[in-house]
Structures are given as C-alpha cells and as structure tokens.
C-alpha positions in Angstrom: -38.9 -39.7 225.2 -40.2 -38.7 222.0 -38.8 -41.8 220.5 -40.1 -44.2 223.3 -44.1 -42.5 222.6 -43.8 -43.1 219.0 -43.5 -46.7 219.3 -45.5 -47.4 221.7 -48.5 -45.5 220.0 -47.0 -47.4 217.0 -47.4 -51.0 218.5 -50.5 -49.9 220.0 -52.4 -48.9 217.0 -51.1 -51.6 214.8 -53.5 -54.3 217.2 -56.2 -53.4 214.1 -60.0 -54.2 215.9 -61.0 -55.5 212.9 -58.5 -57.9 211.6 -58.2 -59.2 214.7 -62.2 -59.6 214.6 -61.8 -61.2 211.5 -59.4 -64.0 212.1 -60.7 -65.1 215.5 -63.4 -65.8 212.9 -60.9 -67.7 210.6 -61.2 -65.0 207.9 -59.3 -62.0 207.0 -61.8 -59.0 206.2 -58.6 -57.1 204.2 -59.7 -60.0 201.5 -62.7 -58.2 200.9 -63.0 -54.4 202.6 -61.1 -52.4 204.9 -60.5 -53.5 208.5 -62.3 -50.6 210.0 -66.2 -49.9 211.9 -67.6 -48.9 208.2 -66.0 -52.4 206.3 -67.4 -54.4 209.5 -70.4 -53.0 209.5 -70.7 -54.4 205.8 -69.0 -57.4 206.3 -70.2 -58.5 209.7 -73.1 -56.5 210.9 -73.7 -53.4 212.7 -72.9 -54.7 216.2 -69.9 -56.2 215.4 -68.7 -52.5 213.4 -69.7 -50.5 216.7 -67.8 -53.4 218.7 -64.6 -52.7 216.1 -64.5 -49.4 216.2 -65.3 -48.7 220.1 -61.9 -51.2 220.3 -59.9 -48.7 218.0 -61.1 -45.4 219.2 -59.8 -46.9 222.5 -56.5 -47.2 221.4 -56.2 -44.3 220.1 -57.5 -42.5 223.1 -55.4 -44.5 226.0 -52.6 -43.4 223.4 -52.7 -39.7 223.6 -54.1 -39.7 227.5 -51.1 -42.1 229.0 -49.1 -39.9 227.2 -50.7 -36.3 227.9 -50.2 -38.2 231.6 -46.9 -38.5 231.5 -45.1 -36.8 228.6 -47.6 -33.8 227.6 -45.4 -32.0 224.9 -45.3 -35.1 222.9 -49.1 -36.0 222.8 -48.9 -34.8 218.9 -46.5 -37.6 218.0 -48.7 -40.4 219.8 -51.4 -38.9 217.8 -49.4 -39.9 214.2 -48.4 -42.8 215.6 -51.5 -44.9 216.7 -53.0 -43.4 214.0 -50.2 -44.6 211.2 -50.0 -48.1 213.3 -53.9 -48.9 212.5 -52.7 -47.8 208.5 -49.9 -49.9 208.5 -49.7 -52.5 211.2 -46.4 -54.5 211.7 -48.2 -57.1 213.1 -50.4 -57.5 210.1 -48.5 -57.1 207.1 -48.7 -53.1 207.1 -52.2 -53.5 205.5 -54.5 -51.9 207.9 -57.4 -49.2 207.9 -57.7 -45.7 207.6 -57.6 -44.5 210.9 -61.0 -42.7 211.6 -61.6 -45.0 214.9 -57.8 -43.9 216.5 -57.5 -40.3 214.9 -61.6 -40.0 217.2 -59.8 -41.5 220.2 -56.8 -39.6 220.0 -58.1 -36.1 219.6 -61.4 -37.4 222.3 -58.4 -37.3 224.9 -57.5 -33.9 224.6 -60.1 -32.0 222.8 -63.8 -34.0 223.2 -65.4 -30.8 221.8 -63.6 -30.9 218.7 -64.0 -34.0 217.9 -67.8 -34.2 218.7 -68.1 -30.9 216.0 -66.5 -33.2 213.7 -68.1 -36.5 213.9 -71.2 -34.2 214.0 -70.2 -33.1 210.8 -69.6 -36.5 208.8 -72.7 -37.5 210.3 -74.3 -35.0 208.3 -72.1 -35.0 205.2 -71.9 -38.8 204.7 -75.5 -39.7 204.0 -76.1 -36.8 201.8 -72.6 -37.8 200.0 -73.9 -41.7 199.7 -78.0 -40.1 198.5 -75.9 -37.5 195.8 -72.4 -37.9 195.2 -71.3 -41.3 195.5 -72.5 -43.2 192.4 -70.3 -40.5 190.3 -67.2 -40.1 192.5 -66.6 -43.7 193.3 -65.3 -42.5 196.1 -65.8 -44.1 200.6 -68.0 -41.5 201.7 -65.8 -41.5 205.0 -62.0 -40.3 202.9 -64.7 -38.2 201.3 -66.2 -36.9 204.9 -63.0 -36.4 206.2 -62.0 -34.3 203.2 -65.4 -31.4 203.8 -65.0 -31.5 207.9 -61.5 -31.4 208.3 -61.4 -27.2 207.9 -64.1 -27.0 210.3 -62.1 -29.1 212.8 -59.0 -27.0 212.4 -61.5 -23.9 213.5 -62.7 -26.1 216.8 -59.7 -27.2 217.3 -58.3 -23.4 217.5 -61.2 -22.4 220.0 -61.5 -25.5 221.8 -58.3 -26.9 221.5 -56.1 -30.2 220.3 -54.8 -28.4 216.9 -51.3 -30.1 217.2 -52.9 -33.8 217.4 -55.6 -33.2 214.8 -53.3 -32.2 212.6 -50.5 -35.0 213.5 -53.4 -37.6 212.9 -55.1 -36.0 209.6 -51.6 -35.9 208.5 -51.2 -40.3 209.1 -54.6 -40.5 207.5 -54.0 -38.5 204.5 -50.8 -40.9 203.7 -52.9 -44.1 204.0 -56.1 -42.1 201.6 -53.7 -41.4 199.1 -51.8 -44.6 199.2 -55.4 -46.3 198.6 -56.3 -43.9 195.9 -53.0 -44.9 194.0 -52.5 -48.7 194.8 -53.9 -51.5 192.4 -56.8 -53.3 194.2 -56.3 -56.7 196.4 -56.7 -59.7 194.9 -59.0 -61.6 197.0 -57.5 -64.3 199.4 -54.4 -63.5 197.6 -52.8 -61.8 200.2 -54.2 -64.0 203.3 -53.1 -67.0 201.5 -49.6 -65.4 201.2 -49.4 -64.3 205.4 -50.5 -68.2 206.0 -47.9 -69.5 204.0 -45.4 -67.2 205.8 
C-alpha cells in the first residue's frame, strides 16, 4: 500500500500548474523563473499566479485526503510524494518548483489550522524580508519564509495536529531549496530547446 500511495502522490504532483500554464501558452516559464504561484505572478500576472497555485494546492490536498480516505497511516508518505513530484516532475524533465502550493494542500487536509498559522506567518515575514533583507541575502523571500515559520508550524502542528505530514513535506522541500542553492543557473531556452528536440 505504502508503495501504491507514493506513486500516485508522485504522478500527481509531477502535473506542475505552472508549466503546464506555460506551454499551453507555447512557452516554458522554467526558461526564466520557477514554475510556481510566486514565478507566475511575475511572469504572467497576478491572476494567472492565484490560478497556478489554487491548481497545485489542489493536488496536494486531494493527495493527502484520498489517501487519509482510504489508507490513513500512510498520509505522511503522500505528503513527500506530491510534494517531491511538483520538485522533480517525471513528466517534465524533473525540473519543477518548490513545493509551497502542494506542501499547503497537503497539510490543509489534515491540519487547516496549522497550515493557516503558517501561511499567516509568511504573510507577515515575506514583505518585511523583500522591505529589509533581500537586496543583501540574495535570497526568494519564500525558501527564506519557509526557513523563520517552519518552527512555529512544528508547535501548531503538535497542538493542532498534522506533525507527521508537515514534516514529510518540509523534508521534500528542503531537498529541492538546497538543490537550487547548489545548482549552476539555467541557461535560458537552453533547456526547452533541448525537451523539444527530444
């Protein structure tokens, strides 16, 4: 069972909102930002970023729910998987996004409290990041966000629950942040040009 909700969660988060987005538009948004609400919202506007990530906190969430329907001790491992599937999608090269819209949709299924304090949080924490920090750190203010909140979701998720799938998805997100910290930068069109040719 465990084996069966792992790649379903898997194939389920790899269908990446924004790439997909992006190529019905006949462009790949990976050639310029990351696929996710924040990189839409810069590339394509603010409706089309609430669009995007509405579309990948639902996949994350039907994720964790079917499976909290139907196989509740493993709702942890469809957490890291539609989570790691929107990082590294098979269907798209296993260049994806971060993970913020699934990780939201995953832990929204079990523990909406939690995951409200925490979004509450970043909503906070990323302006004054962007207004203070940013221009120094060179750093997304959401990795950044993610890094400040993440204690004060482990205390909500204790009190309010979902500890086991906040942790399973921080854990997929925190492989993708460093992976970006530590890979060279894409080459614009570089890599589209190279999954047309394919």
């Amino acid at each position: 069972m465990p084996v069966l909700v792992a790649a379903v969660a898997y194939l389920l988060g790899s269908l990446v909102a924004g790439i997909l987005y992006s190529r019905a538009l006949g462009q790949d948004i990976r050639d310029r930002d990351l696929p996710g609400g924040s990189g839409t919202v810069r590339q394509y506007g603010r409706w089309a970023g609430i669009a995007v990530t509405l579309a990948d906190t639902l996949k994350g969430l039907a994720a964790v729910w079917l499976t909290h329907m139907l196989a509740p001790p493993w709702t942890a491992v469809a957490a890291f998987f539609v989570v790691l599937g929107h990082c590294y999608p098979v269907f798209f090269r296993f260049r994806g996004g971060v993970g913020i819209g699934p990780f939201m949709g995953a832990l929204l299924a079990v523990a909406p409290v939690t995951i409200l304090g925490i979004v509450g949080l970043g909503l906070v924490i990323m302006p004054l990041y962007k207004a203070t920090l940013q221009q120094r750190l060179k750093l997304n203010a959401v990795p950044f966000a993610t890094v400040i909140v993440l204690p004060l979701g482990v205390l909500l998720a204790l009190r309010y629950g979902g500890l086991p799938e906040l942790l399973a998805g921080a854990a997929a997100m925190t492989i993708r942040t460093v992976h970006l910290m530590i890979a060279p930068p894409v080459r614009p069109g570089l890599d589209s040009q190279r999954e047309t040719k394919a």
